[in-house]
Backbone as a chain_set.jsonl record, in Angstrom:
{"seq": "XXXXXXXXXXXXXXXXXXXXXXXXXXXXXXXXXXXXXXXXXXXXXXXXXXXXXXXXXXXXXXXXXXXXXXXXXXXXXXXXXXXXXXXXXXXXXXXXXXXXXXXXXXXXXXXXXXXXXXXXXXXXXXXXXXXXXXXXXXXXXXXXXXXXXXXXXXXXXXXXXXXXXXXXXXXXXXXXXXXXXXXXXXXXXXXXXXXXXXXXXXXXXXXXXX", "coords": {"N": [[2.054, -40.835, -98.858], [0.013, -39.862, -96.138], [-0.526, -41.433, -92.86], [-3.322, -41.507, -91.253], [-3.493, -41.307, -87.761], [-5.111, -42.352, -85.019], [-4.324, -42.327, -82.23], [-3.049, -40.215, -82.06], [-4.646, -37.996, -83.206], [-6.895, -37.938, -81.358], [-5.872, -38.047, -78.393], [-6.966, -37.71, -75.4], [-8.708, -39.554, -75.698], [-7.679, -42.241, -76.118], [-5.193, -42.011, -74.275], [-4.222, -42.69, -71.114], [-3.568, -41.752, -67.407], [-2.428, -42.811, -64.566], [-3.897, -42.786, -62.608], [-7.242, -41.469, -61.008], [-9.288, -39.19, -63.472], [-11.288, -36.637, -64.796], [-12.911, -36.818, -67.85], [-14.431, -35.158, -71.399], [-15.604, -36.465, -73.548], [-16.502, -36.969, -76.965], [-18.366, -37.606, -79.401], [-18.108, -40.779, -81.5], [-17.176, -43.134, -83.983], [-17.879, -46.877, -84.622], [-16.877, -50.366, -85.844], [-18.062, -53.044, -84.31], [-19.402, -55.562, -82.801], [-21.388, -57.593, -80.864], [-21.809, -59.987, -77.956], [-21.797, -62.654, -75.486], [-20.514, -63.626, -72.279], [-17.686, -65.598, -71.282], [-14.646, -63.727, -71.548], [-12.437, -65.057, -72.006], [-12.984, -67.647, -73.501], [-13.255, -69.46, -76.248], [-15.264, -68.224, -78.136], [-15.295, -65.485, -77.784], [-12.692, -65.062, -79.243], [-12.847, -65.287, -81.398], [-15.424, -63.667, -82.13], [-13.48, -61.12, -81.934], [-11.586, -62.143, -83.933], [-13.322, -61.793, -86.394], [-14.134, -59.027, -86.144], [-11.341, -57.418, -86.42], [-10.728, -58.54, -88.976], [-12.258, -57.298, -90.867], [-12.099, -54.694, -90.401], [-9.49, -54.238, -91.304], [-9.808, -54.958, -93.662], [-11.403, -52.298, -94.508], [-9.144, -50.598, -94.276], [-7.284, -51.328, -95.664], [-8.721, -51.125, -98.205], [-9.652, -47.701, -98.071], [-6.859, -47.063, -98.373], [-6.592, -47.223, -100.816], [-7.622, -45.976, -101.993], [-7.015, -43.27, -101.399], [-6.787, -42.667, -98.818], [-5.215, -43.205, -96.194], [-5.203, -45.43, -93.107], [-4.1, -45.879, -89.01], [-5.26, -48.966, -88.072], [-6.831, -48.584, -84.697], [-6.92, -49.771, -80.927], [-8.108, -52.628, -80.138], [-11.286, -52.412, -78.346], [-13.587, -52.356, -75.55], [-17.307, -52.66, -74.767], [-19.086, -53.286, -71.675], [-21.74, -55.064, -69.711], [-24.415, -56.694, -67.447], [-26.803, -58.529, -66.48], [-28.71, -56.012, -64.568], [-30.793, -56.767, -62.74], [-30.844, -59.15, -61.826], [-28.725, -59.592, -60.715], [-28.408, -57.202, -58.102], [-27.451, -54.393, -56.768], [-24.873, -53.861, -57.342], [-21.351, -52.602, -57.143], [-19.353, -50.494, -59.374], [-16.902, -51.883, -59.108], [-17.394, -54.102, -57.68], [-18.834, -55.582, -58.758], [-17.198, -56.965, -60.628], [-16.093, -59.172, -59.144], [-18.462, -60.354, -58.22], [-19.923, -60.78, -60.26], [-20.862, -63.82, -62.281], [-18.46, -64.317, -64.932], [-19.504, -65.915, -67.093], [-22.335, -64.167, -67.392], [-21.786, -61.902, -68.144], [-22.386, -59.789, -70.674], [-21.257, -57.966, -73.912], [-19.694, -55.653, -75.916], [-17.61, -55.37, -78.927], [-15.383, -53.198, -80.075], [-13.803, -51.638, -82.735], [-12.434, -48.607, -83.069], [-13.154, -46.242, -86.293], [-12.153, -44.37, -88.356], [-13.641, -40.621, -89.112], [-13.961, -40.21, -92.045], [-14.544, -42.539, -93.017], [-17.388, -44.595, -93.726], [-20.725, -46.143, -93.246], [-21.191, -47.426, -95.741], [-18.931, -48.231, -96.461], [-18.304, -50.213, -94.591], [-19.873, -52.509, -95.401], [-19.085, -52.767, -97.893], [-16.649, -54.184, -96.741], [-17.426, -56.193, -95.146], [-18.638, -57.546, -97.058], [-16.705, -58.832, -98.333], [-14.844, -60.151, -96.941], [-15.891, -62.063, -96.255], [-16.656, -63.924, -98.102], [-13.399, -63.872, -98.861], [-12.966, -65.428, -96.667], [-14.508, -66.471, -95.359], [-16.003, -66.064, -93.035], [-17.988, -66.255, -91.077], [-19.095, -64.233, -89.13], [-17.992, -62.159, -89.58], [-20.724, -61.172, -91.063], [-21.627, -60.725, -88.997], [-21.326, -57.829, -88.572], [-21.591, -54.511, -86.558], [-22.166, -51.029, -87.581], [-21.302, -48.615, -85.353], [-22.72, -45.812, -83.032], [-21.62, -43.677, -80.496], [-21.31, -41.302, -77.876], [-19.869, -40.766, -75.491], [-19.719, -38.641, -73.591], [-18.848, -37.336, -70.281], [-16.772, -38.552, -68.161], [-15.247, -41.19, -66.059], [-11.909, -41.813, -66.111], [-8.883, -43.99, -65.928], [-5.759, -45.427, -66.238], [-4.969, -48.539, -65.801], [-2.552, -50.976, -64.809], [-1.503, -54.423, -65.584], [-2.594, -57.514, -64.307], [-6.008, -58.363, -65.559], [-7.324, -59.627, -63.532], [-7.09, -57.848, -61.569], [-8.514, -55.56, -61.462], [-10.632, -54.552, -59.839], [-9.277, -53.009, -58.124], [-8.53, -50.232, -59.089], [-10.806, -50.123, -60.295], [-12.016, -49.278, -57.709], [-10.841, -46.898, -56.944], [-11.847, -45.168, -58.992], [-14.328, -44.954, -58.593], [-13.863, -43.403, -56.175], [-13.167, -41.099, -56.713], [-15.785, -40.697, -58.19], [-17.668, -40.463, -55.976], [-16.481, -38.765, -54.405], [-17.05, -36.182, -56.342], [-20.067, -36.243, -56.932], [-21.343, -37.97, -58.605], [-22.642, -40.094, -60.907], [-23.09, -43.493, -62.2], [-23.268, -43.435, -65.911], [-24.125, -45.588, -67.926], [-22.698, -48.121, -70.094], [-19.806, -50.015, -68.828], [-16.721, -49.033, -69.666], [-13.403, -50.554, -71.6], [-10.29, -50.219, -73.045], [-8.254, -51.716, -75.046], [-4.695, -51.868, -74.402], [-2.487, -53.305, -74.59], [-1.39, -56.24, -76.261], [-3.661, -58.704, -74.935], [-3.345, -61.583, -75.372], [-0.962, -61.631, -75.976], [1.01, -60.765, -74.302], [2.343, -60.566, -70.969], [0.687, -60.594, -68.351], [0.924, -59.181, -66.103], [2.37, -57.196, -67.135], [-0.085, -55.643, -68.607], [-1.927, -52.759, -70.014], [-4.566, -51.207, -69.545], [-7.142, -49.144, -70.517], [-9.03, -47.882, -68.178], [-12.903, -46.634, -68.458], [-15.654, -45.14, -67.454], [-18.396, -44.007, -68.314], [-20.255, -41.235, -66.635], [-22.494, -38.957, -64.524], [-24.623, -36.514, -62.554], [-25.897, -36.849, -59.904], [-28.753, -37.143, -58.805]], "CA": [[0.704, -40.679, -98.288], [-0.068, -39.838, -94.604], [-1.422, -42.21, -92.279], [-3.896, -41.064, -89.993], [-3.367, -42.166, -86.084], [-6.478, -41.756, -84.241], [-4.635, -42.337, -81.052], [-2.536, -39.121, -81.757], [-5.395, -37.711, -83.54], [-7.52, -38.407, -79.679], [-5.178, -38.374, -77.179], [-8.182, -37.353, -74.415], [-9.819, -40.584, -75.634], [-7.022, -43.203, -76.111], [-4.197, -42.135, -73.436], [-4.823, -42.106, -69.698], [-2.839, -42.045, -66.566], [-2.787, -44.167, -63.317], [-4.812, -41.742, -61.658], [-8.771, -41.239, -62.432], [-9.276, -38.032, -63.87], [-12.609, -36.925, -65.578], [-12.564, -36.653, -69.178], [-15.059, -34.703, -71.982], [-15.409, -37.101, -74.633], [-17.343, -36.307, -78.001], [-19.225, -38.71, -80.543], [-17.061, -41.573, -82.207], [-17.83, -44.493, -84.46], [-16.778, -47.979, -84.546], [-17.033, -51.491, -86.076], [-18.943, -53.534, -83.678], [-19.771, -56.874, -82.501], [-21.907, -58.337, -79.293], [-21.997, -61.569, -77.02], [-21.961, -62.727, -74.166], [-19.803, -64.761, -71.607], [-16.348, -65.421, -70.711], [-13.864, -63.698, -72.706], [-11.225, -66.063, -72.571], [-13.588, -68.625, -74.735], [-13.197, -69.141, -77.782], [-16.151, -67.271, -78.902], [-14.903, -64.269, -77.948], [-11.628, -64.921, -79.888], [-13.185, -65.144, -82.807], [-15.786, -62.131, -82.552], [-12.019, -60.076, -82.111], [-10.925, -61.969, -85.053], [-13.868, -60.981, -87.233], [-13.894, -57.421, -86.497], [-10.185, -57.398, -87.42], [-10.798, -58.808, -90.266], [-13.212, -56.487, -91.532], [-11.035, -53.069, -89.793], [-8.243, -54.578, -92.111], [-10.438, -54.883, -95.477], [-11.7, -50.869, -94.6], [-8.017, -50.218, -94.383], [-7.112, -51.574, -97.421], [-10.028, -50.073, -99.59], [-9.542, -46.981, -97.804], [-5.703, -46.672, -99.031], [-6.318, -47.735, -101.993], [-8.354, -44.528, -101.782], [-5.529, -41.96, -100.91], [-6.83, -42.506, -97.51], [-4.632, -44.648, -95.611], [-5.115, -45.167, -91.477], [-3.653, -47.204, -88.613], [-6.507, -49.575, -87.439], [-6.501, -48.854, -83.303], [-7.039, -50.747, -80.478], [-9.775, -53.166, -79.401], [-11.97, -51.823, -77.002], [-15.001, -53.439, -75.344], [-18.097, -52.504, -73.525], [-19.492, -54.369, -70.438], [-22.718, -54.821, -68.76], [-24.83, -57.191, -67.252], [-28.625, -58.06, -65.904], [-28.687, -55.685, -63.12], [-32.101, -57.384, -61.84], [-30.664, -60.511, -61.148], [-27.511, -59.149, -59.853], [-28.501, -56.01, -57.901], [-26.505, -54.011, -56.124], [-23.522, -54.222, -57.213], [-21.122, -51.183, -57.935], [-17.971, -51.152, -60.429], [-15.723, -52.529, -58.529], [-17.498, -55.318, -56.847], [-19.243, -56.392, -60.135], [-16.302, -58.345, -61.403], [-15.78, -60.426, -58.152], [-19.612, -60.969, -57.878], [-21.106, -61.493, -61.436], [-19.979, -64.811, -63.617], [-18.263, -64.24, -66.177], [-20.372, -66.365, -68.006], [-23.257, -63.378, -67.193], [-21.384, -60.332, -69.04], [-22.746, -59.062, -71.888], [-20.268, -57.21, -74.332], [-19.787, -55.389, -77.322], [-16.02, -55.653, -79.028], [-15.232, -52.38, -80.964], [-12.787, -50.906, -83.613], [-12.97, -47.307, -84.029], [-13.066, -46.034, -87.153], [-11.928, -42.444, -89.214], [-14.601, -39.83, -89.793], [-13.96, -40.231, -93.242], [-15.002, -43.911, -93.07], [-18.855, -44.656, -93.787], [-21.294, -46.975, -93.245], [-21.13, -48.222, -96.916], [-17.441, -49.069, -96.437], [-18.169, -51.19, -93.596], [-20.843, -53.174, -96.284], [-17.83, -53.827, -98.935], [-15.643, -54.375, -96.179], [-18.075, -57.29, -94.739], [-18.816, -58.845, -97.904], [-14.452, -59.023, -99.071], [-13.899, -60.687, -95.303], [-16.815, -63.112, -96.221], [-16.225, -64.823, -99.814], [-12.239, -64.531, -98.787], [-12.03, -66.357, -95.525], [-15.686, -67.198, -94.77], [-15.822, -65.811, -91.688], [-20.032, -66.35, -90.609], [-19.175, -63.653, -87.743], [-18.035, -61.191, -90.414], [-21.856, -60.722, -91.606], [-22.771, -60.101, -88.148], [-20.65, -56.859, -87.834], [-22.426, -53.875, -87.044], [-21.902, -50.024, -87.401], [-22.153, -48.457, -84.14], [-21.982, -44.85, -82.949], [-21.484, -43.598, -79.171], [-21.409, -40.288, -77.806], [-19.798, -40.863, -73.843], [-19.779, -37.32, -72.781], [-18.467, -36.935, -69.092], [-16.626, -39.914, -68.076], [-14.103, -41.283, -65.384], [-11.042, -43.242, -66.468], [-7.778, -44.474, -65.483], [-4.724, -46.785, -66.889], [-4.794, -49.921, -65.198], [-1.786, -51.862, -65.635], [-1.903, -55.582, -64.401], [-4.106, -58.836, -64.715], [-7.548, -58.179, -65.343], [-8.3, -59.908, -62.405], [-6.684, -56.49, -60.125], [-9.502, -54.414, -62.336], [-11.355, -53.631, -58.976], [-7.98, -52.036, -57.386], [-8.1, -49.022, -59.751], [-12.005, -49.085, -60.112], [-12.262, -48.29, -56.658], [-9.817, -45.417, -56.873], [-12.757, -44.558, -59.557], [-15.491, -45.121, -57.641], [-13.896, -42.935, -54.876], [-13.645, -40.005, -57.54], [-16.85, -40.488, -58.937], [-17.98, -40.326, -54.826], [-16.255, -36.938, -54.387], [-17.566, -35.771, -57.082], [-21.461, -36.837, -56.544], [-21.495, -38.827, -59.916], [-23.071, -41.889, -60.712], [-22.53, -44.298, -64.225], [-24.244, -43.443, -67.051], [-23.479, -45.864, -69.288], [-21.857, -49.612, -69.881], [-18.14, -49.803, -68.49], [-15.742, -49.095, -71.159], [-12.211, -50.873, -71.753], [-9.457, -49.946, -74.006], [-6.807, -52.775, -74.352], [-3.456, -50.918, -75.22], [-1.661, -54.476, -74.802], [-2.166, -57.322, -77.206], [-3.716, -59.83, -74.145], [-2.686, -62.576, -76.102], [0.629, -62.152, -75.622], [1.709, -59.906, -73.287], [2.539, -60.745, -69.494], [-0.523, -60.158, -67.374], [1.494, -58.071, -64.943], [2.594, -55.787, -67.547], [-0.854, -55.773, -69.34], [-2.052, -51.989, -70.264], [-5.984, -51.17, -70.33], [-7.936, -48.137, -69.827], [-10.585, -48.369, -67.556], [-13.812, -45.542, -68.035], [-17.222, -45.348, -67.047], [-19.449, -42.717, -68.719], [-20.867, -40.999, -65.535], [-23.193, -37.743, -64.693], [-24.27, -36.083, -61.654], [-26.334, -37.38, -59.286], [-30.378, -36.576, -58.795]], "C": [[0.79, -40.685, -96.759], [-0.939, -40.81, -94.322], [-2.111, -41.734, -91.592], [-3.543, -41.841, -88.507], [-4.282, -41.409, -85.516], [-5.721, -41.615, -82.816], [-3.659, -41.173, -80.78], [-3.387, -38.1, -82.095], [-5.881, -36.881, -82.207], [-7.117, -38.055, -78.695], [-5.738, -38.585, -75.895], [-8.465, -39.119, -74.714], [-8.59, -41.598, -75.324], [-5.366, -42.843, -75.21], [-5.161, -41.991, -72.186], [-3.382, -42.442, -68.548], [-3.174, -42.942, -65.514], [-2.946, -43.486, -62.131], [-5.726, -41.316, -62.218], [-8.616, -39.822, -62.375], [-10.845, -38.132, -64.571], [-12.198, -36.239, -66.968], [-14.111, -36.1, -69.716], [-14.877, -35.37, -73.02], [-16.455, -37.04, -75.729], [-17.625, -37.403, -78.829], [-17.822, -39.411, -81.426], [-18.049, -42.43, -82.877], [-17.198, -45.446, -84.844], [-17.336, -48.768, -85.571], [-17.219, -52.058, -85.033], [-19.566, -54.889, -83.898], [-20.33, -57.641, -81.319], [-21.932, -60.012, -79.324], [-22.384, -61.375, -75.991], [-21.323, -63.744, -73.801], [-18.355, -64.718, -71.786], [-15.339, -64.895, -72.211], [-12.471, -64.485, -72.874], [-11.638, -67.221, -73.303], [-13.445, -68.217, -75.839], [-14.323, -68.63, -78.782], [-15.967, -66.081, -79.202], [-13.964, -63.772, -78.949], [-12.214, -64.74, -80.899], [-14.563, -64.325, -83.557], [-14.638, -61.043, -83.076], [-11.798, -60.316, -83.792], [-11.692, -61.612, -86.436], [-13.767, -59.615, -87.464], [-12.352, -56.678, -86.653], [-10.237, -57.459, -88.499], [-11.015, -57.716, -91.189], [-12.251, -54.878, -91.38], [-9.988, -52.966, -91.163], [-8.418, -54.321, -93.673], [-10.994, -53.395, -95.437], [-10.358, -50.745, -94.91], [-7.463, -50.443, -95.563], [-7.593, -50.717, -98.36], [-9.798, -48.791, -98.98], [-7.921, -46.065, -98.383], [-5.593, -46.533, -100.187], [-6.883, -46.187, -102.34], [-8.304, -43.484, -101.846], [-5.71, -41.816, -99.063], [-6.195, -43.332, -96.058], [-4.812, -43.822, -93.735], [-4.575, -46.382, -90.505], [-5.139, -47.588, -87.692], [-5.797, -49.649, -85.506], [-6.58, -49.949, -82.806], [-8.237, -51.378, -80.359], [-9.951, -52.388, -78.48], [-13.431, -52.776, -76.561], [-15.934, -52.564, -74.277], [-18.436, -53.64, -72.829], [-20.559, -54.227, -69.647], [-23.151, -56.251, -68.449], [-26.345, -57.014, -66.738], [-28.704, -57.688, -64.49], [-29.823, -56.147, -62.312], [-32.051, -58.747, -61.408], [-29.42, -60.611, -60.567], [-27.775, -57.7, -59.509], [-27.811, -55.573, -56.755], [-25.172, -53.672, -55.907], [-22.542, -52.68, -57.927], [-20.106, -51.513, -58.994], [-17.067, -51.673, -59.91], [-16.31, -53.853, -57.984], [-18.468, -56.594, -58.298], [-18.444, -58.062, -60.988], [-16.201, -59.76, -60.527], [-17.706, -60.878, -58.146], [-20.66, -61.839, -59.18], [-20.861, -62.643, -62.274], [-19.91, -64.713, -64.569], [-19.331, -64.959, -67.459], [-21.534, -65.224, -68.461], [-22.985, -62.149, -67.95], [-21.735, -60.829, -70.212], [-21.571, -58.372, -72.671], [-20.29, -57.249, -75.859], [-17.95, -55.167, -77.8], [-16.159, -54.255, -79.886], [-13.945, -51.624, -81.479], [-13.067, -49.303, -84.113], [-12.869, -46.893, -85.054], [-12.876, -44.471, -87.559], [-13.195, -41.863, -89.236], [-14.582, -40.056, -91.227], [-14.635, -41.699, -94.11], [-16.84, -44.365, -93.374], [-19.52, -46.057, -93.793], [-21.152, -47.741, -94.711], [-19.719, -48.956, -96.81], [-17.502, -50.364, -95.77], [-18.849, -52.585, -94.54], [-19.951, -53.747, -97.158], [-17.189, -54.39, -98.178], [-16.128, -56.231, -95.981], [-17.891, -58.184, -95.697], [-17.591, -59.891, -98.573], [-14.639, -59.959, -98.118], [-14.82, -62.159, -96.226], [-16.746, -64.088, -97.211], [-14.916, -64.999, -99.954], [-12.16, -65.296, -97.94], [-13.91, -67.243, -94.907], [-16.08, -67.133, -93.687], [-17.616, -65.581, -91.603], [-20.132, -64.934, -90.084], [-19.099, -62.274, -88.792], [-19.58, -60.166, -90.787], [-22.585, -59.873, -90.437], [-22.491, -58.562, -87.542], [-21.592, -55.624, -87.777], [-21.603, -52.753, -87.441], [-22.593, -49.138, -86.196], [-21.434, -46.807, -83.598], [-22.5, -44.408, -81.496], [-21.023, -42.418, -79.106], [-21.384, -40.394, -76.166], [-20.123, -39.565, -73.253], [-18.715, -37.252, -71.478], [-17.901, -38.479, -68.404], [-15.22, -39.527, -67.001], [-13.148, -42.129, -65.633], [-9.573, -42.753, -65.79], [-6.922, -45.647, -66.072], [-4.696, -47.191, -65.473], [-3.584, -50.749, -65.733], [-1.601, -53.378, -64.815], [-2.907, -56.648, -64.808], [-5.499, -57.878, -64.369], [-7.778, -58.408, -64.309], [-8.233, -58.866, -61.035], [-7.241, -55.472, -60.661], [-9.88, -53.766, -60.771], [-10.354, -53.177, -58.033], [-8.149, -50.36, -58.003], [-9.886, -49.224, -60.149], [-12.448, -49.0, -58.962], [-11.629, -47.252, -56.456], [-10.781, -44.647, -57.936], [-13.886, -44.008, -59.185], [-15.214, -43.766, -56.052], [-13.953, -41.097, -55.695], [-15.107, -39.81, -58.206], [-18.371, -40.211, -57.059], [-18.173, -38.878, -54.072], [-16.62, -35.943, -54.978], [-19.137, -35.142, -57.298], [-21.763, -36.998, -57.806], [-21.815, -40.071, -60.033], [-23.102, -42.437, -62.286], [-24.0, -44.072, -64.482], [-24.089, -44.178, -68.163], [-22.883, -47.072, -69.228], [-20.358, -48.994, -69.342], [-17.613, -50.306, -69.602], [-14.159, -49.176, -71.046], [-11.842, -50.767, -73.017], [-8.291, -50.78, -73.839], [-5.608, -52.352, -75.331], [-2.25, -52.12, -75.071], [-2.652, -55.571, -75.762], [-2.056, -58.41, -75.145], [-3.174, -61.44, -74.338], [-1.453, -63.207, -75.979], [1.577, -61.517, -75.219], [1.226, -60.314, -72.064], [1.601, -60.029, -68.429], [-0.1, -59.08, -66.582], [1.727, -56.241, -65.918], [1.086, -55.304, -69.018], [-1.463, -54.184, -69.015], [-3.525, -51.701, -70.812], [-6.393, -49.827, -69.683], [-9.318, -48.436, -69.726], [-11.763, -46.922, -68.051], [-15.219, -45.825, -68.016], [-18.081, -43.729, -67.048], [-19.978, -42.515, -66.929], [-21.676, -39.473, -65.675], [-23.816, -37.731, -63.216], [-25.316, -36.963, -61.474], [-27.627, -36.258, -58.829], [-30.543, -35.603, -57.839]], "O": [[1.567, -41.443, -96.177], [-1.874, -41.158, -95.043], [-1.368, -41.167, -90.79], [-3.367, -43.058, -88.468], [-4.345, -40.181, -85.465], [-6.294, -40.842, -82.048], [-3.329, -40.951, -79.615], [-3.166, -37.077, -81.447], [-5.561, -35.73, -81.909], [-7.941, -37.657, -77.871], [-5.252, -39.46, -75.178], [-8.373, -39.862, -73.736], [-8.477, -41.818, -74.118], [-4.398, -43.498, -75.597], [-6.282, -41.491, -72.098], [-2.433, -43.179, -68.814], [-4.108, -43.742, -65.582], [-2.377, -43.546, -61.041], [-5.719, -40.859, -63.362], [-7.985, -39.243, -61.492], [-11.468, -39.162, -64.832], [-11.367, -35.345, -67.125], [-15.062, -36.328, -68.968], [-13.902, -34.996, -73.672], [-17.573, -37.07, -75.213], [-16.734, -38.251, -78.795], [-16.842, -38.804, -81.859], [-19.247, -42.55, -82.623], [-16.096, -45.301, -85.374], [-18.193, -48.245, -86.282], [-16.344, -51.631, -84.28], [-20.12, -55.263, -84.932], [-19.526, -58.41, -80.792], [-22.022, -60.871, -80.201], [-23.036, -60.46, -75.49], [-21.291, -64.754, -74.503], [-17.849, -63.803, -72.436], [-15.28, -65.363, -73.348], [-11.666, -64.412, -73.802], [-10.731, -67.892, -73.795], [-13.469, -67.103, -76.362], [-14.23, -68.652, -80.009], [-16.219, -65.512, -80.264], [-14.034, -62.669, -79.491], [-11.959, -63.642, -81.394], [-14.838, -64.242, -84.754], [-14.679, -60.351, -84.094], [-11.788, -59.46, -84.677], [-11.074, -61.234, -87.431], [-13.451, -59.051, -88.511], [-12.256, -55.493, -86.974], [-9.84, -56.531, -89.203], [-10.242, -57.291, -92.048], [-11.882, -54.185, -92.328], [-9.757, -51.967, -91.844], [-7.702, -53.809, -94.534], [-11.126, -53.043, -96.609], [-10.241, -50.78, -96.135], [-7.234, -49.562, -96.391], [-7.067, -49.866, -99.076], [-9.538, -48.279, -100.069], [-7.836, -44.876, -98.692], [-4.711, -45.866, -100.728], [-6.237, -45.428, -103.062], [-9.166, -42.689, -102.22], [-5.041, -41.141, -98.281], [-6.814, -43.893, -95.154], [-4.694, -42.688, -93.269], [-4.539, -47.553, -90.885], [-5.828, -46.874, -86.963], [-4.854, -50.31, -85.071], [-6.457, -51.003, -83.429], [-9.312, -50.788, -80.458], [-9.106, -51.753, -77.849], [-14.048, -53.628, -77.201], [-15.526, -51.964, -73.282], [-18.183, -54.785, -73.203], [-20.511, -53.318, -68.818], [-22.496, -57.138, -68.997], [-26.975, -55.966, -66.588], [-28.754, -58.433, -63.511], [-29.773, -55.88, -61.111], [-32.919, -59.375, -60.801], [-29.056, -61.621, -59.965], [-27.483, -56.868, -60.367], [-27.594, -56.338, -55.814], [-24.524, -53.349, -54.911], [-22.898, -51.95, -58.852], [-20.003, -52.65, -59.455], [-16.185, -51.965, -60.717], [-15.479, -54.753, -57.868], [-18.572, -57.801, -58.516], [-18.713, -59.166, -61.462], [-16.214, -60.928, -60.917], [-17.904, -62.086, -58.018], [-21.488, -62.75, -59.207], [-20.532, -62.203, -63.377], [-20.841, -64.882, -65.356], [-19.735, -64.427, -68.493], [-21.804, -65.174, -69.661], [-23.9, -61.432, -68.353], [-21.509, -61.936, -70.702], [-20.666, -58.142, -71.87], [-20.611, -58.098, -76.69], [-17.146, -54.817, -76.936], [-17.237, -54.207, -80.477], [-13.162, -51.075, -80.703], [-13.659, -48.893, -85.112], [-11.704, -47.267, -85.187], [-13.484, -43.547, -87.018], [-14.071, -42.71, -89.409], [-15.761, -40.063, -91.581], [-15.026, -41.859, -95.267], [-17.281, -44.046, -92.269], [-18.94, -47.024, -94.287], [-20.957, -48.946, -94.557], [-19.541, -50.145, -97.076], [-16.952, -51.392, -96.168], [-18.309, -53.676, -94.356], [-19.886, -54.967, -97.309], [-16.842, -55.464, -98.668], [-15.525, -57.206, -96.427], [-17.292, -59.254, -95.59], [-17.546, -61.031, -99.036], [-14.569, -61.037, -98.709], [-14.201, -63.101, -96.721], [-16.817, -65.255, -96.827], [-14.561, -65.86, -100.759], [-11.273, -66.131, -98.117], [-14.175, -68.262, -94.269], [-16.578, -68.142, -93.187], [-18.226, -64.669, -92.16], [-21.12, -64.297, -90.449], [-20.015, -61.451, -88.807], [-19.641, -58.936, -90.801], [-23.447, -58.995, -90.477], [-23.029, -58.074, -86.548], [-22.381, -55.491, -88.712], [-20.429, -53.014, -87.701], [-23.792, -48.936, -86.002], [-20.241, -46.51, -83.65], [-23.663, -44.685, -81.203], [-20.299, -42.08, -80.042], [-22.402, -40.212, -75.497], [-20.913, -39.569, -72.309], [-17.556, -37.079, -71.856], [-18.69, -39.404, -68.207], [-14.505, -38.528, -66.921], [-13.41, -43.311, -65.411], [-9.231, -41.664, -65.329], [-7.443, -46.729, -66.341], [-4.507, -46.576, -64.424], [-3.561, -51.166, -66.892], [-1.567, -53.435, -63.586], [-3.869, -56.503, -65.562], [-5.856, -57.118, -63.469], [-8.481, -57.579, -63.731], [-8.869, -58.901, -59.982], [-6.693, -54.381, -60.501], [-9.492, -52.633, -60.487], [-10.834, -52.941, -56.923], [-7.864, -49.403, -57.283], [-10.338, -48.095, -60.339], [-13.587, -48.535, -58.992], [-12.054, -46.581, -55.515], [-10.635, -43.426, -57.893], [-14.331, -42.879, -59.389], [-16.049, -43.396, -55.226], [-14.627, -40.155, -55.278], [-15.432, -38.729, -58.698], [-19.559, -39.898, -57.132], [-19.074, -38.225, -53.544], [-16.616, -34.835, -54.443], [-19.418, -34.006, -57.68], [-22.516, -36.146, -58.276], [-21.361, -41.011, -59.382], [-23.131, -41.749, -63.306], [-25.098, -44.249, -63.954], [-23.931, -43.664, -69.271], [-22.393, -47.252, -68.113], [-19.939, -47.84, -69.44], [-17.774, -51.328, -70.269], [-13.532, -48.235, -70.559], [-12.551, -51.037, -73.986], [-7.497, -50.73, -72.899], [-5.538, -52.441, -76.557], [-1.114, -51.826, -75.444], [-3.862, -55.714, -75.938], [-1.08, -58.675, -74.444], [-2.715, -62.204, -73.49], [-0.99, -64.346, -75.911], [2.751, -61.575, -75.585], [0.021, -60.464, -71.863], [1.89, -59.003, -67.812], [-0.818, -58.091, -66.431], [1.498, -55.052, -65.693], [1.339, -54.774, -70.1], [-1.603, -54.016, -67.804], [-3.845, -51.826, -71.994], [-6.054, -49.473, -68.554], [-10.233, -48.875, -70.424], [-11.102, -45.895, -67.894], [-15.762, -46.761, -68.603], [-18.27, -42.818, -66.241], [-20.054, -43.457, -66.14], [-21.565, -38.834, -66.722], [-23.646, -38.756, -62.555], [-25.743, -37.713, -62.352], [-27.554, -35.051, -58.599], [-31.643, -35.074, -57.68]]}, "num_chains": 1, "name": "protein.A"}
């Protein structure tokens, strides 16, 4: 049986270089989970480890299926309340807003072939085997970026606004402005890979300017 690989499938969506470029990106759909606040708490950990969970029990039932796939990477959106933090662009966001203040949605993409009902068995398996509360709260969520600027970042999170101002200076030249939460792709497990050599793609839906 073939596996599917979305991220050879993709390549546009899930590779990038370490130089922004603008990308044409077309309707996807994930597994899905929101919060809010620091992601190195343990809340966050254990949104991730729900919507694993659940990615894992599609994958399963899906093979069992004739349809077997490899579950990608995490990815996450990011926003905050721009009316009580105003002003701020992508790059200066991270140094100015507290972590505590981000908003964020965790997501697993999923096959075309995959359907909302799957996600429904998937939930209820995770939930009566391991008991996972977080499991119930997963959603199905579908996104349609369009016109977007990204770049591999490699490096501690905390040298994010190094390479989104090299975004910011393309999205300048351009006369583009964000349309859209800022979207990370983490192509290292954070967990347990060496901050320095840590592998994320940065992008930020964008569109022209009024």
């Amino acid at each position: 049986m073939d596996k599917l690989d979305l991220t050879r499938l993709y390549p546009d969506y899930f590779k990038a270089g370490t130089k922004p470029v603008l990308v044409q990106l077309g309707k996807a759909q994930y597994l899905s989970l929101t919060g809010k606040g620091d992601p190195s708490a343990p809340d966050f950990a254990e949104r991730v480890q729900a919507l694993y969970s659940v990615a894992y029990a599609i994958k399963f039932n899906s093979k069992q299926a004739g349809k077997d796939f490899a579950v990608p990477k995490l990815e996450g959106l990011w926003w905050f309340d721009e009316t009580r933090f105003p002003d701020q662009t992508i790059s200066t966001a991270p140094q100015n807003v507290p972590r505590s203040e981000w908003e964020y949605r965790v997501l697993i993409r999923m096959p075309d072939f995959v359907q909302e009902a799957d996600l429904q068995l998937a939930k209820h398996t995770v939930y009566n085997r391991k008991k996972l509360n977080l499991a119930r709260d997963i959603e199905w969520f579908e996104m349609n970026e369009g016109l977007c600027v990204q770049i591999l970042h490699v490096g501690p999170f905390s040298t994010e606004p190094a390479s989104l101002t090299l975004m910011e200076n393309l999205m300048e030249m351009e006369g583009l402005v964000r349309n859209g939460p800022h979207h990370e792709i983490y192509l290292s497990d954070f967990n347990k890979t060496d901050p320095d050599k840590l592998k994320t793609i940065l992008r930020e839906p964008v569109r022209k300017k009024n």
